[in-house]
N, C-alpha and C positions, 0 to 999 in steps of 0.2 A: 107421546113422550114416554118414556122408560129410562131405566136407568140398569146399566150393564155393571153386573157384580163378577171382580175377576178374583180366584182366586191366585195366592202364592204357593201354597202346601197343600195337605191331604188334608192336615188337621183343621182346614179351615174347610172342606167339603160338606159336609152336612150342616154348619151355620146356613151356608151360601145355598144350599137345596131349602132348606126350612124358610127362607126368607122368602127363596123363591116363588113357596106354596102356600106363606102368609099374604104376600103379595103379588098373585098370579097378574101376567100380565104386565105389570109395572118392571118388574126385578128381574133380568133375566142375568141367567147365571150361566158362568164359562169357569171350568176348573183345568188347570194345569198344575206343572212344576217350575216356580222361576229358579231360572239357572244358579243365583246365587241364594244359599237360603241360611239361616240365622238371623236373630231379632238385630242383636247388636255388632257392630264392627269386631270385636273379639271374637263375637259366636260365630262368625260370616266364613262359609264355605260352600265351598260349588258342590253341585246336586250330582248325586250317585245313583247306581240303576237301582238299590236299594230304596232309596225316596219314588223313583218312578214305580219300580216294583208293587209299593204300597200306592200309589197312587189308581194303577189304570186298573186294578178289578173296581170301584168302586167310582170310576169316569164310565165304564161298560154298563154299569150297574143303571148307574141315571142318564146313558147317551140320548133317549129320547127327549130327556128337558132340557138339553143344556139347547145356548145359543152357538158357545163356541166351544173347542178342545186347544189349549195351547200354552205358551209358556208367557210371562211378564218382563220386559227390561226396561229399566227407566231412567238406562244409559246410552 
């Protein structure tokens, strides 16, 4: 049994790697960018290459631990 940790943002990459390393084995971790990103319906906007910008040196950085690379929708 495991339990897949996916990220939405960059800002959540390093929770999602640190958890992965508390919990080797159990926690595998997949980081991307979901296409719509903001907490709240006012903040909510679609992801710019800026967001991915910030995102893929530091998906390169940890591609040997992830399980997966990709984006979220849960429409």
């Amino acid at each position: 049994m495991a339990l897949v940790v996916v990220a939405e943002h960059s800002g959540e990459f390093e929770k999602i790697i640190q958890l992965s390393e508390r919990y080797n084995g159990f926690v595998l971790p997949c980081l991307g960018v979901h296409p719509v990103q903001g907490l709240s319906p006012e903040d909510q906007r679609s992801v710019t290459l800026k967001d991915l910008d910030a995102a893929l040196p530091i998906i390169e950085n940890y591609k040997d631990r992830l399980l997966a690379v990709g984006e979220v929708n849960t429409h």
